[in-house]
Each structure stands twice: as structure tokens, then as C-alpha cells.
C-alpha positions in Angstrom: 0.0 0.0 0.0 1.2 3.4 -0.7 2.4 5.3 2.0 0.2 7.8 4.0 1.7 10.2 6.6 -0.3 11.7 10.0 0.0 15.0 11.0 -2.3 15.3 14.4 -1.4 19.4 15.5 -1.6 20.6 18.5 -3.9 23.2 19.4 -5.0 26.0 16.8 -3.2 29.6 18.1 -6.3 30.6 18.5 -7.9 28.2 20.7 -4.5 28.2 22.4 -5.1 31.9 23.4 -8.8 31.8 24.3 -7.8 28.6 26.7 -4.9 30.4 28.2 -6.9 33.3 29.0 -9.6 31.5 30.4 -6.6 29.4 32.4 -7.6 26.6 31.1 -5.4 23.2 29.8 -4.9 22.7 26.3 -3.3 19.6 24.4 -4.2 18.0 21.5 -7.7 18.1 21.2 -7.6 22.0 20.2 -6.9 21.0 16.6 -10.5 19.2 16.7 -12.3 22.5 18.5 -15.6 23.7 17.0 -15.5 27.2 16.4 -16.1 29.4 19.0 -18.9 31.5 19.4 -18.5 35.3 21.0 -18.1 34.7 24.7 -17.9 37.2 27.9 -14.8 37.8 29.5 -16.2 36.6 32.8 -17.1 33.5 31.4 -14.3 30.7 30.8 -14.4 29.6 27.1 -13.2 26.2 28.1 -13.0 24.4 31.3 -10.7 21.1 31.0 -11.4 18.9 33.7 -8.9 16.5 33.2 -11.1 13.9 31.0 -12.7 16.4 28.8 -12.6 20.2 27.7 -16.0 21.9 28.0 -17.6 24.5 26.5 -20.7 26.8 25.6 -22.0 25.0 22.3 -20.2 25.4 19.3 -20.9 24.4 15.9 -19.2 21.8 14.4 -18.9 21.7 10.6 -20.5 18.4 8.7 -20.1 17.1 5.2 -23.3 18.7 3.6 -22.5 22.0 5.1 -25.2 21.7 7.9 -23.0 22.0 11.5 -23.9 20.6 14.8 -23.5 21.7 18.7 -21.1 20.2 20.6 -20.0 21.1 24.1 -16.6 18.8 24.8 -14.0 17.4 23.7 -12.2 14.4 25.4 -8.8 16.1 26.7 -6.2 13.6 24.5 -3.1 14.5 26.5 -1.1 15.5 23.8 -0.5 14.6 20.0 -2.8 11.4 19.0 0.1 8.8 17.2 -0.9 5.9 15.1 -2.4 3.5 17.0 -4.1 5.8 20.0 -7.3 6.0 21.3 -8.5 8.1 24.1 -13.0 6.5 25.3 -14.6 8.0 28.4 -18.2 7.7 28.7 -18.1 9.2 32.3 -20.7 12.8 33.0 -22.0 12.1 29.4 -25.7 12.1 29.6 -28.1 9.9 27.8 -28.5 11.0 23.7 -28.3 10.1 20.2 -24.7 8.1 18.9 -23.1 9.7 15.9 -20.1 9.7 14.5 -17.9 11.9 12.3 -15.2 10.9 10.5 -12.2 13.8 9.1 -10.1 12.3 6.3 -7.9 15.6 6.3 -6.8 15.2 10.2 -7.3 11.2 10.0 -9.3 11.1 13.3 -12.6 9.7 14.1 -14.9 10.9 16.9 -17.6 9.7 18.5 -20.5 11.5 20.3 -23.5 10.9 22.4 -25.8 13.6 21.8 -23.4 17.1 22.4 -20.5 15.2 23.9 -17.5 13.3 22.7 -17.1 9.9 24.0 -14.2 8.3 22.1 -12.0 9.5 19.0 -9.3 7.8 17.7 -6.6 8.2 14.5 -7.5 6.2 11.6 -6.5 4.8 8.3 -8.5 4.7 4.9 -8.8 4.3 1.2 -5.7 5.1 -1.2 -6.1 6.6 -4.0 -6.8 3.9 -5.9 -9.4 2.9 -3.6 -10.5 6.1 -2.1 -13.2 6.0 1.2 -15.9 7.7 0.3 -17.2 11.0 1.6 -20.6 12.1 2.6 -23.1 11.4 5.4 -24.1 7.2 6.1 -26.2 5.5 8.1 -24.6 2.3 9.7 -26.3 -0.6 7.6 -25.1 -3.9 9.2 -23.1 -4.4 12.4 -20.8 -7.6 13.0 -18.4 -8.4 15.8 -17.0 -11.4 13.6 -16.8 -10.5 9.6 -14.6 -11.8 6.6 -14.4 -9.5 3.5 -15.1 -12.0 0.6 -13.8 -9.4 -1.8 -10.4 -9.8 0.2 -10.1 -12.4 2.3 -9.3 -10.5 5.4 -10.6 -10.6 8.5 -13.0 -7.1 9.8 -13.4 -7.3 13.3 -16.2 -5.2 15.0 -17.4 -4.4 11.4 -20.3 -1.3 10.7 -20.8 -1.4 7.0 -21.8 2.1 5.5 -22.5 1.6 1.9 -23.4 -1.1 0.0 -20.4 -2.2 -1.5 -18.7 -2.9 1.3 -17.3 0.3 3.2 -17.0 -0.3 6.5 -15.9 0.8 10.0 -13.6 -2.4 11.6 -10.7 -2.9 13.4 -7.4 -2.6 11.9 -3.3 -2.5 12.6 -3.5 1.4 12.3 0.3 1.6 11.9 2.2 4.1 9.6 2.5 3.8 6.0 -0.6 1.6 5.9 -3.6 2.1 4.0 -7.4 0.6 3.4 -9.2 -0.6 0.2 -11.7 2.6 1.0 -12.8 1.1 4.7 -11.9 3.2 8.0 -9.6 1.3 10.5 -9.8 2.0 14.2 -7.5 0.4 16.8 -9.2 -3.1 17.9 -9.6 -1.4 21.5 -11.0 1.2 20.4 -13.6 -0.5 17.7 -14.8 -2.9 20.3 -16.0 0.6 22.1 -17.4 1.9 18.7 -19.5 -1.5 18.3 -21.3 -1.8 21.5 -22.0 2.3 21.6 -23.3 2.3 18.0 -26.7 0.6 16.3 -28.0 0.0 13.3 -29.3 2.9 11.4 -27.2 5.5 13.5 -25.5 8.4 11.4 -21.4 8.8 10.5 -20.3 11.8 8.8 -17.2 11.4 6.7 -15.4 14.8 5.7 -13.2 14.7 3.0 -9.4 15.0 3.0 
């Protein structure tokens, strides 16, 4: 497979700022912020807690151009390497599961309702083979599956298009690649799998 690099930044200057002011903790998830909406300078932008960064809602950009609120992050604890996952399900209140995908930052996140609960960096499709982009709902669910197409083993599999995309688990390692399928960390898509159902929604952004 061709080679694909990572770059996971750390925070955006301008969250940077906003978190320092409000004397806050900022690490890795700052790259993944929202955008921030006009806040009062006796208000805290973001509160880091030391699980998750929280915030007033912010609207976060999905692939159709519609956004939606979210109002934390899970606090990574610096830049997310091939291979890491961060999952914390703890203060997160009952709500929908969805899921967005960003091809451009190779990360996946995971949200109940307004709140992060897992993200993890990724691998997909070449160019030969690119994963498609656009907004899926998850069609089939398996913890055991076997790609007929290429003999391989997809753990934990959430199939998003009829052809065969999936969500599974996968040696996320550098200079690997997918035949257009997302690979999580096995830890991490045995999470994914029990959080998710059929029919729930994953956004995939392109790169």
C-alpha cells in the first residue's frame, strides 16, 4: 500500500489563546475545536477537567455543510500517534450516537448527543481505492466478519455503503492504507461497536 503520513497538530493559536486566557489546559484536542462563538470575558471559554474540555455549544462543521453543537472534547493529553485512542463515557448524559469521520486530520470521533465519548486516528482508502465521503447510516453491524472481496478478517465491522465500506478494526500503523474502509484500533472498535446501532449516522469529511 502506498504510503500515508499523519500530522495530528496541537492546538490552533487561536484556541490556544482563548484557553490560556480562560486558564484553562490545552493539548491535542484543540486541533479538533468547534468554532467558538463570542463569549464574555467573565465567562471561561473552556473548562478542562482532566477527561474532557468543555464548553458553551459550538458548531461543528459536517459534510453537507449543515454544523452541529457540541460542548466537549475528550482532553487527549497530547498529539494522538498511530495507534491511539482516548474513550470516556463518564458525566456524558443519555442521547443520540453519531459519529464523524475527518479524512484531512485522520481522526474519528464519537458523540452521544453534544459530547464526545471516544476518537481515535485512523486509516483509509488510497487513492486507488479512495473511502468515500458524505453522510451514512450504519447498515449492518458484526463483531465477527470476513471480506469476501479480500479475504481478510474485519473485526467489530459497521458497514456504511453497500459495496462494502466499512468501520472495523485494523493494525492502524504508519504507512498503511485501506481498500476505502476506516480502520480503528481493535480497542477502540470494540467501544465503537457496543455504543453504535443500526441505522445511527457517520459523517465522513473529505481529505
Amino acid at each position: 500500500m502506498p504510503s500515508r503520513g499523519v500530522t495530528i497538530a496541537t492546538a490552533a493559536a487561536a484556541v490556544i489563546a482563548v484557553a490560556i486566557a480562560a486558564g484553562a489546559v490545552v493539548n491535542a484536542a484543540g486541533d479538533r475545536m468547534p468554532a467558538a462563538a463570542p463569549v464574555s470575558s467573565s465567562t471561561p471559554a473552556i473548562v478542562a477537567d482532566g477527561i474532557r474540555l468543555r464548553f458553551d455549544p459550538r458548531p461543528l462543521a459536517m459534510p453537507d455543510g449543515a454544523t452541529r453543537p457540541v460542548r466537549s472534547l475528550l482532553e487527549t493529553r497530547g498529539a494522538m500517534r498511530f495507534g491511539d485512542f482516548s474513550w470516556s463515557e463518564e458525566g456524558v448524559p443519555p442521547g443520540p450516537v453519531w459519529v464523524r469521520v475527518d479524512l484531512s486530520k485522520q481522526l474519528i470521533s464519537v458523540f452521544r448527543g453534544e459530547h464526545e465519548i471516544g476518537t481515535a486516528v485512523i486509516l483509509y482508502g488510497t487513492d486507488g481505492k479512495p473511502t468515500p465521503t458524505g453522510n451514512f447510516p450504519i447498515l449492518a453491524r458484526a463483531v465477527h466478519h470476513r471480506s469476501s472481496l479480500y479475504d481478510a478478517e474485519m473485526p467489530y465491522m459497521l458497514r456504511l455503503t453497500h459495496d462494502g465500506v466499512a468501520i472495523h478494526a485494523s493494525a492502524v500503523q504508519a504507512g498503511a492504507a485501506t481498500h476505502g474502509c476506516i480502520g480503528v484500533p481493535e480497542a477502540f472498535a470494540r467501544h465503537l461497536y457496543g455504543a453504535v446501532r443500526r441505522g445511527d449516522p457517520v459523517a465522513i469529511l473529505p481529505a
